[in-house]
C-alpha positions in Angstrom: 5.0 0.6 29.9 2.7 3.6 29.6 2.8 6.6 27.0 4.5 9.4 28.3 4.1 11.1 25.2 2.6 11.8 21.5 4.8 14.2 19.4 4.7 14.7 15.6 7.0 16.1 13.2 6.4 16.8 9.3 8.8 14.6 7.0 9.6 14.9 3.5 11.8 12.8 0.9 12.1 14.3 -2.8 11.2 11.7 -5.4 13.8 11.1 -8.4 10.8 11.5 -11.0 7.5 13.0 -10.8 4.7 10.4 -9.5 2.1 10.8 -11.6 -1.8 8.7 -11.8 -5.4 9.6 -12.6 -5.6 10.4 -9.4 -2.4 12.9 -8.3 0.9 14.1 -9.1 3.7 14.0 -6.7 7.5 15.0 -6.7 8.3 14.7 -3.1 6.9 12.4 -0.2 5.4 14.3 2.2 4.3 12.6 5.5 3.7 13.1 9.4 5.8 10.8 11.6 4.8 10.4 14.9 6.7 9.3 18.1 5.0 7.7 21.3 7.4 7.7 24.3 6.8 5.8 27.3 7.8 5.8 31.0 10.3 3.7 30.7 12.0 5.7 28.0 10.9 3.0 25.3 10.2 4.7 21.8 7.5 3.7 18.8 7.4 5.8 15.7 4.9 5.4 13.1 4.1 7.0 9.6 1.3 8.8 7.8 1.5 9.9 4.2 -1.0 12.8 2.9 -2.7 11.1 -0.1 -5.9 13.5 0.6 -7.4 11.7 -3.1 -7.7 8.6 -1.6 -8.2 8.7 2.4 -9.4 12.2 2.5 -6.3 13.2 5.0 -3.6 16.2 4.0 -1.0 17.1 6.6 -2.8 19.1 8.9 -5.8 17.0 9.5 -3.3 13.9 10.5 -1.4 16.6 12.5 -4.6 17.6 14.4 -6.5 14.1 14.3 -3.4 12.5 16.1 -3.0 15.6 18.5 -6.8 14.8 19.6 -6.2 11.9 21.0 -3.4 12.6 23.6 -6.2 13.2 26.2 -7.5 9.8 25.7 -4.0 8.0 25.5 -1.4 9.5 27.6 -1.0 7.2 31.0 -2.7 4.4 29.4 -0.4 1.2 28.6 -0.2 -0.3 24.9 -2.8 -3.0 24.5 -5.2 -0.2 26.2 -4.6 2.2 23.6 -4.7 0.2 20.4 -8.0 -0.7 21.8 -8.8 3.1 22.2 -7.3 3.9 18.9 -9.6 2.0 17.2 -12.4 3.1 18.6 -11.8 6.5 17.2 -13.4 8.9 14.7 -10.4 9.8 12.8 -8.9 9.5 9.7 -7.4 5.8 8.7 -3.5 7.4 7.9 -4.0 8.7 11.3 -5.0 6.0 13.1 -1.9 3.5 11.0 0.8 6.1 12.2 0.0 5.5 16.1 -0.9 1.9 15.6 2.3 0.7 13.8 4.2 2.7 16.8 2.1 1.3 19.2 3.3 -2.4 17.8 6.7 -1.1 17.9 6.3 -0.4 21.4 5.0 -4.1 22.2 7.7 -5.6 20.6 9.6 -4.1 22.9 7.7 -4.9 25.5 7.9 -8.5 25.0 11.9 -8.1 24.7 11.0 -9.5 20.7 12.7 -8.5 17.4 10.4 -8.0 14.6 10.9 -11.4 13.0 9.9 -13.5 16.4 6.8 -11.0 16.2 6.0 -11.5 13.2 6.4 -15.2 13.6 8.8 -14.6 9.9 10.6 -18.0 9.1 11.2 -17.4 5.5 13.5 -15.2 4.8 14.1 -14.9 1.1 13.8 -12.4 -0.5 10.7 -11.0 -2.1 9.7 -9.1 -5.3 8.0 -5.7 -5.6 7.0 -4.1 -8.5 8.2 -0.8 -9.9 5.2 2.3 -11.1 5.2 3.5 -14.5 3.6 7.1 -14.1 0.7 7.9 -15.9 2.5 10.0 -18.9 2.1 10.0 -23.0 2.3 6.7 -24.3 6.3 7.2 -25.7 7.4 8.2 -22.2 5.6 5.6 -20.9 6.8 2.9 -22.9 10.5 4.0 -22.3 10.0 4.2 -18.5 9.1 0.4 -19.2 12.0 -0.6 -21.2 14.5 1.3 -18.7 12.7 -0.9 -15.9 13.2 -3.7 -17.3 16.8 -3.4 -18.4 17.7 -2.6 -14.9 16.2 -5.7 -13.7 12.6 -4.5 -12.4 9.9 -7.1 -14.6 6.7 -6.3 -12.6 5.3 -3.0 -14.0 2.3 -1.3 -11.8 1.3 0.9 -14.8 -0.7 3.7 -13.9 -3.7 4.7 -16.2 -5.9 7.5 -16.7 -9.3 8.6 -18.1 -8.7 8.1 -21.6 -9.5 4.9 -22.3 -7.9 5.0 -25.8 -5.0 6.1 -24.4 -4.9 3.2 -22.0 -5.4 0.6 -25.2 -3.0 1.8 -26.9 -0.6 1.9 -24.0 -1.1 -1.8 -22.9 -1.3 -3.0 -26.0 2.4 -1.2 -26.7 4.1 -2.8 -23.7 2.5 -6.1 -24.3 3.4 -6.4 -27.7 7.3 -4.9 -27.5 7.6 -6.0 -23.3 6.6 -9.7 -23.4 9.2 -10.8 -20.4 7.1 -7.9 -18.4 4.6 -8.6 -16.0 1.6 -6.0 -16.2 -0.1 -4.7 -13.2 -2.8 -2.4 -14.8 -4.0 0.4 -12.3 -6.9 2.8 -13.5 -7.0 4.3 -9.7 -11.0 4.5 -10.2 -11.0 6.5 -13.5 -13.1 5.0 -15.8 -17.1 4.3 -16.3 -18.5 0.8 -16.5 -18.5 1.4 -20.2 -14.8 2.3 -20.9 -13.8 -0.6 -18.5 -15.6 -3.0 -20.5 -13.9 -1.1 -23.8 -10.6 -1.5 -22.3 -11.1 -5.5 -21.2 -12.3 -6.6 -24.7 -9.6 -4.7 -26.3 -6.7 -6.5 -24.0 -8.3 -9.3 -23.4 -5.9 -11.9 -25.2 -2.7 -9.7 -24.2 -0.5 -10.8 -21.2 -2.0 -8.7 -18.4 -1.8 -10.2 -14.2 -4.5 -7.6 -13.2 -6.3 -4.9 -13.4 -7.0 -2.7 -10.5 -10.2 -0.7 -9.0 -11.5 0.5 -13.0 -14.7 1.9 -11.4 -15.0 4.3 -8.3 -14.5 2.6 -5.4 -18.3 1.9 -3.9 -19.7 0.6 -7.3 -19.6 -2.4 -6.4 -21.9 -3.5 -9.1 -19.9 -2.5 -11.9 -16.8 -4.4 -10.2 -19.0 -6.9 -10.3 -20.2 -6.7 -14.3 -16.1 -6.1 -14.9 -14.8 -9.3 -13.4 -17.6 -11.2 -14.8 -16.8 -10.2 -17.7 -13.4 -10.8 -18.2 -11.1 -13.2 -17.6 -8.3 -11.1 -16.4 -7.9 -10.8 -12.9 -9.8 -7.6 -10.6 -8.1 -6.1 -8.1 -10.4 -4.5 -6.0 -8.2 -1.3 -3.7 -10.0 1.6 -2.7 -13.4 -0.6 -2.5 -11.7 -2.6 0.0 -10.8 0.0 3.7 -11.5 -2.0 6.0 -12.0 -5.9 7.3 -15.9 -5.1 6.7 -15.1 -3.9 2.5 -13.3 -6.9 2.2 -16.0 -9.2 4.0 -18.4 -7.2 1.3 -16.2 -7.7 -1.6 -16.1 -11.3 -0.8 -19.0 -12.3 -0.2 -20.3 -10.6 -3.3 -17.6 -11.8 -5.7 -17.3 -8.6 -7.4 -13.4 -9.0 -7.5 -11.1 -11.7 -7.9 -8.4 -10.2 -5.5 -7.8 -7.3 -3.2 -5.5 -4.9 -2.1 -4.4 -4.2 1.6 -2.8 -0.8 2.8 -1.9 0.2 6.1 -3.0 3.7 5.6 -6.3 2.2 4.4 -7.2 -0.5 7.1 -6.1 1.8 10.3 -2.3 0.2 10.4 -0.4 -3.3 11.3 -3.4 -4.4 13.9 -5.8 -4.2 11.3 -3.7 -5.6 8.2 -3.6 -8.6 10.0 -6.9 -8.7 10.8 -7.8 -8.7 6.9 -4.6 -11.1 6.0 -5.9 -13.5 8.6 -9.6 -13.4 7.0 -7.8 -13.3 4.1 -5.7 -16.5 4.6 -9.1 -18.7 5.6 -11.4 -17.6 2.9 -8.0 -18.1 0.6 -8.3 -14.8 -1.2 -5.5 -13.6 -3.1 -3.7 -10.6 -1.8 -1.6 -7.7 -3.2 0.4 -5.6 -0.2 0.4 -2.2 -1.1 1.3 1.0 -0.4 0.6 4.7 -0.9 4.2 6.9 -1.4 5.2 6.3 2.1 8.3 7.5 4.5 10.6 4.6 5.5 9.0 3.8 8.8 5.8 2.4 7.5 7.7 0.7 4.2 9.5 -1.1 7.0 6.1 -2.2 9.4 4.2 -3.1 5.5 7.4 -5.4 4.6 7.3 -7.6 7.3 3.6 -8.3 7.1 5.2 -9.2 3.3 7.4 -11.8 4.8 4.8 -13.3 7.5 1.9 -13.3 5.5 4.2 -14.4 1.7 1.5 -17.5 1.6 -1.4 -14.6 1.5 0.1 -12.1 -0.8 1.0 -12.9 -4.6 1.7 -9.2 -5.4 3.6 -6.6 -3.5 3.5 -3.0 -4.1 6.2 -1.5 -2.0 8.2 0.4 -4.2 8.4 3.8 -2.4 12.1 3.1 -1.6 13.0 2.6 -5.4 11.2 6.1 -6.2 13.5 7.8 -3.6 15.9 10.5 -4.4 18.4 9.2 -1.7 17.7 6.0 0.7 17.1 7.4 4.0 18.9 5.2 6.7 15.5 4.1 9.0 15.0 1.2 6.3 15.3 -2.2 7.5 15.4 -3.5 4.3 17.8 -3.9 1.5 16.3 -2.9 -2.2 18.1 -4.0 -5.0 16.5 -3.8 -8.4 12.7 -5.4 -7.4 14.6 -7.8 -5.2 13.8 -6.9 -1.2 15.8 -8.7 1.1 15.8 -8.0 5.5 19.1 -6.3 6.4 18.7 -5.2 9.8 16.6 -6.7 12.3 16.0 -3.8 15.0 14.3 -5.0 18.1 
């Protein structure tokens, strides 16, 4: 099996409310999904968000990063080119779109579904939570409630700058929300000052994390933060690649981290981390950026192989859709994600 191919098209899925954090604002998905076709007719297609805030990729530079590297790829067989893939100088979106096709392919290859590749045994079904947009603190609050009333209890509640603000929103869903489970995000947007603000003032509410309060190579800070607290630190944008998370580690400056594809480079290099992960027993959240249905699909079954690993998973693109597109292999039902199709 050799690639015959690369070809790219420009995807887009309107979102049924506006997507809003410190970071961004988003009413529809827009992502590149590419398509590797081989000789023997076999086809992988992978996804690629544009979260240019976070990985530093729009559209047009995943368009043109994955177009440079048909000379390199085309004629060579699978294993060759993930090897080659990874060797390249582009963009981390980029490089997870042809990866998690290239892993379609060698499933495939080895006549395997997706569950004997992933090695999945357990097939319950498994929790995400549901984002509360960034947003005044009444809209916020009934964003909450209307989660929670249609069954969704874990809350990824996006934050921004104004550290009173967040207080006073934390404190509000706390105190009238006690059956929800907080995940606090800041997405980087406060100072080492405000964080520690924000952790005294919620420090006896019930809160599961809080993620990346400081920019994402402070480490030091990270460091003072989770020190300084007993809530749980999420470390995300601090923590790319296998080498961030050896860092982050190694220097205790969070108590958990949080894997993407579009971060690491794709499935290859998720379970690189999740295997790393799984011996130094470091607690895991799965996450996502706003992503198309194709990479939703390759992030879930890491969720069901690696369920031992990851305590939180952040895969609620789907549930943010206008309309469910068809490609999902997965059934969501409230926060309740359960494997309806197993395409080989």
């Amino acid at each position: 099996m050799k690639i015959k191919e690369i070809l790219t098209e420009v995807k887009r899925i309107a979102l049924k409310t506006p997507f809003i954090t410190a970071l961004r604002r988003v009413e529809t998905i827009e992502f590149v999904r590419a398509k590797v076709l081989c000789d023997d007719g076999s086809l992988g297609i992978g996804e690629a968000p544009a979260t240019f805030a976070i990985t530093g990729e729009d559209i047009p530079i995943i368009l043109s990063s994955i177009k440079s590297t048909k000379e390199k790829l085309l004629g060579k067989d699978i294993l060759t080119s993930l090897e080659l893939l990874h060797k390249m100088s582009i963009g981390s979106s980029a490089k997870a779109a042809l990866d998690m096709a290239f892993v379609s392919l060698l499933i495939n290859e080895k006549c395997q579904t997706p569950l004997e590749y992933f090695n999945i045994k357990d097939k319950r079904a498994i929790q995400t939570d549901i984002t509360i947009s960034l947003n005044h603190k009444e809209k916020m609050f009934a964003d909450a409630k209307e989660a929670l009333q249609n069954g969704m209890d874990i809350l990824k509640v996006k934050l921004g700058s104004d550290i009173s603000h967040a207080i006073e929103v934390t404190k509000l869903l706390s105190y009238e929300l006690p059956s929800a489970k907080l995940l606090i995000d800041a997405n980087q947007a406060w100072s080492l000052d405000e964080s520690l603000k924000y952790v005294n003032a919620v420090e006896d509410l019930n809160i599961e994390l809080i993620e990346q309060p400081v920019v994402a190579d402070d480490l030091e800070s990270l460091k003072i933060i989770t020190n300084a607290t007993k809530i749980p630190i999420l470390a995300d944008e601090a923590t790319f690649t296998l080498e961030d998370v050896k860092r982050a580690y190694e220097s205790s400056c969070a108590d958990m981290i949080n894997i993407k594809l579009m971060k690491c480079g794709g499935v290859t290099k998720a379970i690189e981390i999740l295997e790393y992960a799984r011996e130094k027993k470091i607690i895991c959240m799965l996450g996502s950026m706003l992503e198309g249905p194709y990479s939703i699909n390759a992030a879930l079954y890491l969720a069901f192989a690696y369920r031992d690993v990851i305590k939180y998973v952040d895969l609620d693109s789907p549930l943010l859709y206008k309309e469910a597109p068809s490609e999902l292999d997965f059934n969501f039902f409230k926060n309740s994600i359960s494997i309806v199709r197993d395409k080989s």
